[in-house]
N, C-alpha and C positions, 0 to 999 in steps of 0.2 A: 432426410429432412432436418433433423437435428444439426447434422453439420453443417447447412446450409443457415441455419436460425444463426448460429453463431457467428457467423461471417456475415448476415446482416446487423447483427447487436452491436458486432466490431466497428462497422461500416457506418453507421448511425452516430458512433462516438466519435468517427475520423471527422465527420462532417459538421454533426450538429452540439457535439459536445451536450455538458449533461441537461436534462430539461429544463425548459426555464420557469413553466409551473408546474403545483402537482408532480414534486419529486418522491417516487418511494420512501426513500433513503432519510427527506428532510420529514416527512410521515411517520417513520418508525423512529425517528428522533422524540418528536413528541408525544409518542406514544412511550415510550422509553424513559423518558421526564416525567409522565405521569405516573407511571408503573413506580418509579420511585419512592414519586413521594407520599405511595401507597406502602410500602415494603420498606424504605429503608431503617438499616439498624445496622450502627459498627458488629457485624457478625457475618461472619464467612457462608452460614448457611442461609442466611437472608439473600445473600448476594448467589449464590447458587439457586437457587429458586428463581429468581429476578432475572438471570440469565439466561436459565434452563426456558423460564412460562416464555422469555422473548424469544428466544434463537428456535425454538421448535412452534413457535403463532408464526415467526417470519418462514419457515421450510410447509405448514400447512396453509400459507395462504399461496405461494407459488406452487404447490401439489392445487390449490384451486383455482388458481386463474389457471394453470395447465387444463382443469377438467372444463373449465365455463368456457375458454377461450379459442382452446387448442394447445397443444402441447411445442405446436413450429413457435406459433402468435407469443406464448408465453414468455419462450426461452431466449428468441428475441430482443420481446421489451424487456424482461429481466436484465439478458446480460449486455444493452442497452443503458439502462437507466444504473448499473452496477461496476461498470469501468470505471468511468471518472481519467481515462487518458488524457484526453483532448485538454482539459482543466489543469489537471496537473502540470502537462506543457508547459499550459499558456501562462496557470501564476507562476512559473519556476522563468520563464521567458520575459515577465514584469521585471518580477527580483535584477534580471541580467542587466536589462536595460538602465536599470535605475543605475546599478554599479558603475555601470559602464558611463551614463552621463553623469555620475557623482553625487549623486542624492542618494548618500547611505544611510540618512533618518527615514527616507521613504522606505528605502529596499528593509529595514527591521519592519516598517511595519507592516507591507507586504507578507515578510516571511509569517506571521502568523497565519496564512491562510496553507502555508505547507510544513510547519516544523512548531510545536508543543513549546521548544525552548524560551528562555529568557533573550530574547534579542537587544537587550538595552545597553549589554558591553561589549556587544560583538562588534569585532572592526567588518573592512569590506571583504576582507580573507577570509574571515569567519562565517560570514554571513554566506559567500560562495561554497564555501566548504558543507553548513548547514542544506541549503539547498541541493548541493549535489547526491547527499548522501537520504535526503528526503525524497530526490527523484529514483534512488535505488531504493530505496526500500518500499515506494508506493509504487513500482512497477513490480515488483511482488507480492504485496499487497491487493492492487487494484486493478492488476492489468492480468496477470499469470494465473493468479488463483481463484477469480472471475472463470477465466476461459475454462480452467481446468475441471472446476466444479462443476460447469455446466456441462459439458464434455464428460464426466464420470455419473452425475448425479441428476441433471437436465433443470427445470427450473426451481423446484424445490431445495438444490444443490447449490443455487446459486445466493437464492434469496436468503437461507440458514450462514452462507458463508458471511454472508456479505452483512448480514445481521451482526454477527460476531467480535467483527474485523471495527464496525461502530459503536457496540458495546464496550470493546475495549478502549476508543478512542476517548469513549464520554468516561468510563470510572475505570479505567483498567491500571491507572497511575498509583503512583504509590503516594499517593497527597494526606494528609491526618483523615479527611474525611471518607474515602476510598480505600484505605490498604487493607481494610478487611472486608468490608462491603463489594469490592470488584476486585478479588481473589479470583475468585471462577470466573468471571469475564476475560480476566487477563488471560490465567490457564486455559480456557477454549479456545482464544483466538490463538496461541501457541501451538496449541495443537492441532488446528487447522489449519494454521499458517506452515507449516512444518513441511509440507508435501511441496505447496510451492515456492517456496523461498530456496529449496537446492533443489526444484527445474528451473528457478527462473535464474539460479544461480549458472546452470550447467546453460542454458539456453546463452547464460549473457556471454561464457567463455566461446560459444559457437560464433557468436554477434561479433565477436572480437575480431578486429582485422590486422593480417599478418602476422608479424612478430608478436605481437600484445595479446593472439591467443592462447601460446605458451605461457607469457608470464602472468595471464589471468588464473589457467590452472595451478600454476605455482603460487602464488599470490594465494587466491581460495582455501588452498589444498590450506596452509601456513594460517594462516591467519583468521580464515572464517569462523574456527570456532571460539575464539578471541574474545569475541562481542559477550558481554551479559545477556543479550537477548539471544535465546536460541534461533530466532529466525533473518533478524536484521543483519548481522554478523557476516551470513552470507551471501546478502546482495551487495551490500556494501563492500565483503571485499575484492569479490568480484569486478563491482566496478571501477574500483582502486585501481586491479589489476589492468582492466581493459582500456579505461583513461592514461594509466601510467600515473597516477598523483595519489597522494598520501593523503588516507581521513582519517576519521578519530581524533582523540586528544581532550581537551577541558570545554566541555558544557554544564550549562543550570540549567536545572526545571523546578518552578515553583520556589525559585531561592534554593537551593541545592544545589553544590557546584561537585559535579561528576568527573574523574578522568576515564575516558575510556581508550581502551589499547589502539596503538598506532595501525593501519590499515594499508598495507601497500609499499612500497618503497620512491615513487618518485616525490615530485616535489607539492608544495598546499596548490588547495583548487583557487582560482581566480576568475570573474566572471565570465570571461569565454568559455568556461571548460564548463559553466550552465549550460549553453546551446551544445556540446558536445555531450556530457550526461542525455540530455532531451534525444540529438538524434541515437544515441546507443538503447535508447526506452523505447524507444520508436521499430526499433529492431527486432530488440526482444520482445513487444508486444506483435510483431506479423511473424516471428516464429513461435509463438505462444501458441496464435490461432492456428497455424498449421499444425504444430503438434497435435493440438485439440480434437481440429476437423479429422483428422487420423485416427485418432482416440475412436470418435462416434465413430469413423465409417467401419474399423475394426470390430469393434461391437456392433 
């Protein structure tokens, strides 16, 4: 029954993408801004508490909508409302279009609904490069360790992940106000993010077709642990490898200009190879859920 919830929650997002009221996700946002500006304090252990009280309310309220609702019903709406595929698609598929007819002030301001960066000196290379590399890393993020979770941990697995993964989005940056206060937010979404960021790495080399699934393994093997982030690293270079195009290189966040290591060997992304990123995420999210639905029937 488990495996079967998860193949409807999948099913849900292919069609209706995320809800349009009454989202989880935008609930535990302002629940999350409140908790704040209850708690905050430049201190590492303020931000561990703030983390800990959030990610274990979000794993005990999915342990109770499991108990009120049903545990099929739960898992479901959980990994349902906790995808976010279909969205991510669809903004990463605006961004193309825009490129593509030439409205590159549009496509920056686009990209802030999929990438944290400073989009105001990116060219349209850059801006495709940014996107492709925000659809690898949010298809392990939001598509693989969704499934996975719920598949190992049913809905309280789902809703603690997914908790985590937004805690870090909102203070996990290293910004003056955050670098000590969302310590432990960052650190638990790393650790959580760890399991699926090399399945959905290993998943994407399987997604890979033909030739490009050797030089995905190659690629991966070389260069994923590259990245500063223990877990981006890996989708990214995977899908470097699976696209055949080279990420990384010089981004800002917050006015901080970053280099980060080269990803890949072919040439920069351009915006075709948006709709190409999309359908490779597209892939590795229907081998997710099979792996998944394997997981539950195995257990």
């Amino acid at each position: 029954m488990s495996a079967g919830a998860l193949a409807l929650g999948y099913g849900a997002d292919l069609v209706f993408g995320d809800p349009g009221r009454g989202h989880p996700v935008a609930a535990f946002g302002r629940a999350a801004l409140a908790l704040e500006r209850r708690l905050y304090a430049p201190s590492r252990a303020r931000g561990a508490l703030y983390a800990g009280a959030l990610v274990g309310g979000a794993a005990l309220a999915g342990h109770g909508a499991a108990r009120l609702g049903g545990r099929r019903a739960a898992l479901a709406l959980l990994t349902w409302t906790a995808l976010g595929g279909r969205s991510l698609r669809g903004a990463a598929a605006t961004v193309a279009a825009q490129l593509e007819g030439g409205d590159v002030e549009d496509a920056r301001r686009s990209l802030r609904a999929l990438a944290g960066r400073d989009p105001h000196a990116l060219d349209a290379g850059g801006i495709a490069r940014a996107v492709v590399e925000s659809v690898a890393e949010n298809t392990s993020d939001a598509i693989v360790g969704t499934l996975l979770y719920g598949a190992a941990l049913g809905p309280a697995g789902v809703a603690a992940y997914r908790a985590a993964n937004t805690l870090d989005a909102m203070v996990g940056h290293r910004s003056p106000r955050y670098e000590r206060f969302g310590w432990a937010a960052a650190r638990l979404d790393d650790a959580l993010g760890w399991p699926a960021a090399r399945a959905g790495a290993g998943l994407t080399a399987l997604c890979a077709r033909g030739a490009a699934r050797g030089r995905t393994w190659r690629v991966l093997r070389r260069d994923g642990g590259a990245h500063p982030s223990p877990n981006a690293g890996r989708m990214e270079a995977a899908f470097a490898g699976a696209l055949g195009l080279r990420l990384g290189g010089p981004l800002a966040y917050d006015g901080r200009v970053e280099l980060r290591p080269r990803l890949g060997d072919g040439r920069a992304p351009v915006a075709a190879d948006i709709h190409r990123a999309n359908r490779l995420s597209s892939r590795v999210g229907v081998a997710a859920l099979a792996a998944s639905v394997a997981i539950r029937r195995l257990r």
